[in-house]
N, C-alpha and C positions, 0 to 999 in steps of 0.2 A: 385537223379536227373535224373538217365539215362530213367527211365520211361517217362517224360516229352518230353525229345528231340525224342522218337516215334511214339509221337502224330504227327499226316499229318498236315504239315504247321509250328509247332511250333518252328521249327529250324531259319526259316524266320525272323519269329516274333521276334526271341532272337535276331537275327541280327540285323535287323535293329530298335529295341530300344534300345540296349547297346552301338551302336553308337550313339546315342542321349544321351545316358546316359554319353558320354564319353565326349563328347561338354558339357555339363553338368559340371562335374565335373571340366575342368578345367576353365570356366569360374566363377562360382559361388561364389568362395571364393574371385577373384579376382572383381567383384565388387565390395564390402565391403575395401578390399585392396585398390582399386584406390579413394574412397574417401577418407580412412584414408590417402594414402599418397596428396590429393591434400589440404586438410582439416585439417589435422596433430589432429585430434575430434575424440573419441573413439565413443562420442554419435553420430557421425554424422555417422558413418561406421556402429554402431548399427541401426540405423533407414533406412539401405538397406535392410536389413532382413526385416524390417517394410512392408515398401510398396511392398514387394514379395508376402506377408501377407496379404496384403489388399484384394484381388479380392475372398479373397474364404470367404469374408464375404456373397457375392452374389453368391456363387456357386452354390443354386439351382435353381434359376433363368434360368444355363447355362445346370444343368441337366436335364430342362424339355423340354430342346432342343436335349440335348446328345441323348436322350430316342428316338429321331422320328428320328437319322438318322442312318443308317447302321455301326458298330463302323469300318470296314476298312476304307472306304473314310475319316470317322471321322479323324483316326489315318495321313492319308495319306496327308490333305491337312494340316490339324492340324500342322505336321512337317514344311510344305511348309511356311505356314505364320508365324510358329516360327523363320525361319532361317532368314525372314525378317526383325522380330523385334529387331534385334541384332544389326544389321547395322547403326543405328543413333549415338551407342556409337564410330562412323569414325568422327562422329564430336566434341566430347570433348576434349578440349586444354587445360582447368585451372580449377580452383576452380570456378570460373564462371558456370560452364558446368556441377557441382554434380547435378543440376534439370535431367539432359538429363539421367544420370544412373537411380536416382531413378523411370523417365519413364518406361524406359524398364525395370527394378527392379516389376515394377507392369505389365506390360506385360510378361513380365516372370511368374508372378502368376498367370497369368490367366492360360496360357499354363499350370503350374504345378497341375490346376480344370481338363480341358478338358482334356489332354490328358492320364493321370492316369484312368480317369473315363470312356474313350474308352478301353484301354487295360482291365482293370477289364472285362466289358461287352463283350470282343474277347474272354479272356482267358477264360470267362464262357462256350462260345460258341464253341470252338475249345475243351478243356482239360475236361474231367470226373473230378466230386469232388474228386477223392480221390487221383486223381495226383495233383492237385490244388497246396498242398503244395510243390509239388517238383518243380514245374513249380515259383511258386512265391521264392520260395530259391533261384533256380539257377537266376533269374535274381536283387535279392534284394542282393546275393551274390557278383555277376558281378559288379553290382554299387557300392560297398560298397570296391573290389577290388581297384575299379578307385579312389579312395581315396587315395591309396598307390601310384600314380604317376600324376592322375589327378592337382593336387593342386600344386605341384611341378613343374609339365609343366607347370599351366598355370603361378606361379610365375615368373618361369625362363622368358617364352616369355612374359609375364610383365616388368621384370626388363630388359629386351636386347631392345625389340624393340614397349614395349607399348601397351597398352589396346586394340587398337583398331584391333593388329593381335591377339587377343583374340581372340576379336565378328567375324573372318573371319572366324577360326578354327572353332569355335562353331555353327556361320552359315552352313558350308557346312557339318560339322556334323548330321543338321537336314535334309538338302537336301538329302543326302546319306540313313538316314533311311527311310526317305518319300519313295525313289525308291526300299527298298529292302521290304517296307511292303505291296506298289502295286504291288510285286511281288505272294504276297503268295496265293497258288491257292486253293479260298473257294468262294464257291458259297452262300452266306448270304442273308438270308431270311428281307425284309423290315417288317422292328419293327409295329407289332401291336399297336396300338393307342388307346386306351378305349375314349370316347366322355364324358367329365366331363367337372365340372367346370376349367377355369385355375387356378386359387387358388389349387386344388384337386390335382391338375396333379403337380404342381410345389411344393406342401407338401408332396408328395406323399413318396418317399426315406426319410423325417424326420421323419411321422407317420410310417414308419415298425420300423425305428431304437427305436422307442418309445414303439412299441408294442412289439418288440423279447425283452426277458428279457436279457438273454446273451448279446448283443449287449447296449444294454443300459446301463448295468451295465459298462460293458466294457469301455463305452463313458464316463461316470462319472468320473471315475477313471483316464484316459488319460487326462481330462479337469484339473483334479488336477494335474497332471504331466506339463501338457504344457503351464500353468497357471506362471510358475516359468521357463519352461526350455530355452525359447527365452534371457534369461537374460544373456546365454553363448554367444550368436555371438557377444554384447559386451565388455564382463568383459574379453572374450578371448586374447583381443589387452591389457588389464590391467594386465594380467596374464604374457604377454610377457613382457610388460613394468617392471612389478618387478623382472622378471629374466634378464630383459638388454639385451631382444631380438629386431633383428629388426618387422616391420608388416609381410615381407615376411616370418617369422618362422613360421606364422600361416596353411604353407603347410605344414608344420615337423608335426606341433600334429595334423591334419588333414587324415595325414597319417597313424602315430602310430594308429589312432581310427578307420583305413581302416582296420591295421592289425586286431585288435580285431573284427572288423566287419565281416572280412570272415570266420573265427574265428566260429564265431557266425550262417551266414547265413550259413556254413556248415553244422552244428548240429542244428539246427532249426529244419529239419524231425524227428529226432530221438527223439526231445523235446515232439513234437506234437505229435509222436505214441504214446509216454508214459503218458502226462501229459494231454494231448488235449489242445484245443488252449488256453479255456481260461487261465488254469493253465499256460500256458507257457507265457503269455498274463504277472501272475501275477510273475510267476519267474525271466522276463526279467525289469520287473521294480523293484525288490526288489535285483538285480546285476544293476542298475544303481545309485538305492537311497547310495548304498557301495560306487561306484566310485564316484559321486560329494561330499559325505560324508569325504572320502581320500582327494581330494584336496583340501577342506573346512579345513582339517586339517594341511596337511601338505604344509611348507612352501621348500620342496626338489624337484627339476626339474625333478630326474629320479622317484621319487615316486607318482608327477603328472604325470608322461608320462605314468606308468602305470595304474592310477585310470582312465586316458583318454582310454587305450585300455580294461580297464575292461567295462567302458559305451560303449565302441566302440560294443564289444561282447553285451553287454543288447541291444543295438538298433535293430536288425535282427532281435532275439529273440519275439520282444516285437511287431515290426511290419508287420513280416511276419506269426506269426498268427493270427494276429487280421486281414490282410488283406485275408487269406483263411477262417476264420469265416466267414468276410464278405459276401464273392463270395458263401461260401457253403447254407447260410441264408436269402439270398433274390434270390428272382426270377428274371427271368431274363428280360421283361418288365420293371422293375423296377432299374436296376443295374448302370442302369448313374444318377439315381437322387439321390440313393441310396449314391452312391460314392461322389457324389458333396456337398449332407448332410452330410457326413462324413469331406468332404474338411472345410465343414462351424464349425462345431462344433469344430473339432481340431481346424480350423483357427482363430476363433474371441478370443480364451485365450492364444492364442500363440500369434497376432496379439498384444495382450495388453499387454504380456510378453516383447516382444520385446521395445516396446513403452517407460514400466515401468523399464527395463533393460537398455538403453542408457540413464534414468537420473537416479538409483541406481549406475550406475559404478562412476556417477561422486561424488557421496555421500557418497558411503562405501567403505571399501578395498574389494576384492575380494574373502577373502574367506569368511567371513560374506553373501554375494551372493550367493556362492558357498552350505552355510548351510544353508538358505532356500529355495531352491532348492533342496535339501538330503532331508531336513525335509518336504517337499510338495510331495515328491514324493513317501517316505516311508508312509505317510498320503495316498495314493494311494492304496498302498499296503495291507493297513488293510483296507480300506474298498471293496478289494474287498475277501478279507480271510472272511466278514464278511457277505458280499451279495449275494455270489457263493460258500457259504463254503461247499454246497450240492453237486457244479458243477465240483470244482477245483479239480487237479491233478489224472483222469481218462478219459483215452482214449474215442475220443468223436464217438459218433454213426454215421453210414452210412446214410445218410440222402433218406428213399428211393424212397422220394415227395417233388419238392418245396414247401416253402412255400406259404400259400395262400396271394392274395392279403390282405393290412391291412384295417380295418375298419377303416374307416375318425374321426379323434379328434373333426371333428364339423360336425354335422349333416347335412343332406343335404336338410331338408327343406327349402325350397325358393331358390334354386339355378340357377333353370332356370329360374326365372324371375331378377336375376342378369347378367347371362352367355347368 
């Protein structure tokens, strides 16, 4: 990772998003928490995760905006009017008031479209491909740290003094990185604009992830994964409930899954020199399909704590090369609609994951949930040993030309007498 922090500016950058990450982390768990305790509904604490989910059904929509504006400013006010969306949760008092989280639950989501999809397009802009990966470790590393005390804080100042100094902590968390990332001193070229249909410009990031084979394949295999995997955020309150935990235990294995996570984001270069992404792509879903597989199994507390830190370890693995694929495989014109299609596709089976998860918990025990979910993920797994069986586990090439623009899924007959 030390390669990363020598890049001019990138020290900034890590700053001030891993303080947003850190507002992040401790806020997030503790939505879901504050409905389940106003609520005492495992499904109603699962369907926060829901509408977090919803906005990236529309997230290309947001990338064919991300694309025309400069991604510092992007990044900069992005933070600004995140810190203000926070702020409405000073007015829930009861069960009455779960509408007011699930708002910001969905304005949260939007933020988690935009601003993911600005950094992508910075870190193109600022880092060479082949530090890309050291640069996306150390900060999926960082967050995945804040796991290990994030959730814990924000429980604790949950249970002392209330949700609402939550949203304060997490607000000034976003203000604080807004100032350290209008700090970072780069001169950014205003994003070139091709003159197309809108339709063209707003497909644009779906038809490349269509036309690169690697990435598409890639996206099939994550859709079976995330198809099933939203069904944890709430079978997890079901999980405590059989062990005769309170909702606040949910920062304990939250954490355990940080341990594994850094775990993970550590060794993720070393995956990637050797395996290349996609391989590492396929190896961190076939150590995830093991660990819900483990809890599917067993009914023992410290032998789920560990299945949670073996998938804690799969997550980094799984999305810190798929997200330097990414950046390495699209151009950079294209890298926020790129990103926002990616936001969309993950998001609308995770989105239904969640959905179909807060009324399976109420239907099944949880490890019944737990093995289809192992068993969709492992489904994963083979098809992509079977689609990329030419690509997987060799170090992937320097890339030493972007890609070209992709040719349009529909023809561009009669466009200007539409546009």
């Amino acid at each position: 990772m030390r390669k990363a922090f020598q890049q001019k500016g990138f020290t900034r950058l890590f700053a001030g998003t891993t303080t947003s990450m850190l507002g992040d982390s401790v806020m997030l768990l503790v939505l879901s928490m504050w409905v389940k305790t106003l609520t005492h509904s495992n499904g109603a604490a699962g369907l926060t995760f829901f509408w977090m989910m919803v906005p990236a059904l529309f997230a290309p929509l947001y990338g064919m905006y991300i694309d025309r504006i400069k991604r510092k400013p992007l990044l900069v006010w992005g933070n600004v009017i995140s810190a203000l969306m926070v702020l409405p949760l000073l007015l829930v008092q009861d069960g009455g008031d779960v509408w007011i989280i699930y708002v910001v639950a969905f304005l949260y989501g939007i933020s988690f479209v935009v601003l993911p999809a600005g950094l992508n397009g910075l870190l193109k802009e600022m880092i060479p491909d082949d530090v890309l990966v050291e640069a996306n470790s150390s900060l999926q590393t960082t967050r995945e740290g804040f796991r290990l005390i994030g959730p814990l804080v924000g429980a604790a100042l949950f249970g002392m003094l209330g949700g609402g100094a939550v949203a304060v902590v997490d607000s000034v968390s976003f203000l604080v990185a807004a100032l350290i990332i209008a700090s970072i001193p780069l001169r950014e070229k205003a994003p070139e604009r091709i003159e197309q249909h809108w339709w063209h410009e707003m497909t644009g990031g779906i038809k490349h992830l269509v036309y690169e084979p690697v990435l598409r394949h890639v996206l099939v295999a994550f859709a079976l994964m995330l198809i099933v995997i939203g069904f944890t955020e709430a079978s997890i309150y079901a999980v405590l409930d059989f062990f005769g935990k309170a909702p606040t235990f949910a920062g304990v294995v939250v954490s355990v899954q940080g341990v594994g996570a850094i775990l993970g984001g550590v060794t993720t270069s070393r995956w990637v020199r050797r395996l290349g992404e996609a391989g590492t792509v396929t190896v961190g879903l076939a150590l995830l399909a093991v660990g819900l597989g483990v809890v599917a199994l067993t009914s023992n507390l410290w032998v789920t704590l560990a299945a949670v830190m073996v998938s804690g370890y799969a997550l980094p693995l799984t999305f810190i090369a798929f997200m330097t694929m990414l950046q390495r495989r699209t151009p950079q014109p294209l890298m926020g609609r790129a990103s926002a299609a990616v936001e969309t596709i993950m998001g609308a089976p995770q989105a239904i994951s969640l959905a179909v998860g807060a009324l399976l918990v109420t239907l099944l025990d949880y490890h019944v949930i737990f093995a289809i979910m192992a068993a969709s993920t492992g489904a994963a797994v083979v098809y992509l040993l079977v689609s990329l069986h030419g690509q997987l586990f060799r170090p992937d090439p320097p890339l030493t030309s972007p890609p070209l623009e992709p040719v349009p899924l529909l023809p561009e007959v009669g466009v200007s007498a539409v546009g």
